[in-house]
C-alpha positions, 0 to 999 in steps of 0.5 A: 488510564486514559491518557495511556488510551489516548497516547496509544491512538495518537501514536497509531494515528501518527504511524498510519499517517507517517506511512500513508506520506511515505507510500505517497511520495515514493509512489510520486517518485516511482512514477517520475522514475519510470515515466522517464528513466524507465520508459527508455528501457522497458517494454510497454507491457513492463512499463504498464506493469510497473505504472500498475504498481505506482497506482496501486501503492498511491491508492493505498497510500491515500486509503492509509490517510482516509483510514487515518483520519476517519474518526468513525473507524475503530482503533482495533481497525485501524491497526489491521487495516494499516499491517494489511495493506502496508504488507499488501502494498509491499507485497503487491506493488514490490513484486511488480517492480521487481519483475517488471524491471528484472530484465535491466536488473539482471535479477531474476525473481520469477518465483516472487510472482505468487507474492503479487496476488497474496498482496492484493489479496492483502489489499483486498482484506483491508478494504473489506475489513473497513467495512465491516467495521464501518457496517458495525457502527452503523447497527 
């Protein structure tokens, strides 16, 4: 049984870090692609929209890593934390590709932009739902 615990925490722990790298690089990736191919054009204002959403998905990406290897955090945590904010990223960052971009795409997603403060409103979760567990450690 307690290999079976064990096993099931080291799989979590490997999936929030594997996502964590995933989100990272493809956040450094995002950026390079906007700074340079996008910057020829986008507007500044879609180009800030868009390096709003590279921020914010390497922070997550970076909050994923802290989540990950913080020992203190609880298993049941880690798991909310990791589907709120991977759903928080893709909702929050993925919306603001999508429109900043949708004037060279030709894609008109307009009626995603309710997603965006769903997403952060996601992010936010899992930020709070980290600190009530860490408050519950600390009573």
């Amino acid at each position: 049984m307690v290999d079976y615990i064990c096993s099931k925490k080291i799989i979590m722990q490997t999936k929030i870090l594997s996502t964590a790298a995933i989100l990272g690089m493809l956040a450094i990736i995002l950026g390079a692609f906007g700074a340079h191919a996008l910057k020829q054009v986008l507007t500044l204002e879609q180009l800030a929209a868009f390096e709003t959403g590279v921020k914010y998905q390497m922070y997550h990406a970076l909050f994923l890593l802290f989540v990950g290897l913080v020992p203190s955090v609880t298993e049941k945590a880690r798991k909310m934390i990791y589907w709120f904010t991977v759903i928080g990223v893709v909702f929050f960052s993925g919306s603001i590709y999508f429109l900043s971009t949708r004037t060279i795409t030709g894609i008109d997603l307009k009626s995603i932009g309710i997603i965006t403060p769903i997403g952060g409103l996601l992010l936010i979760i899992a930020w709070f739902w980290l600190f009530i567990d860490l408050m519950r450690k600390k009573s």
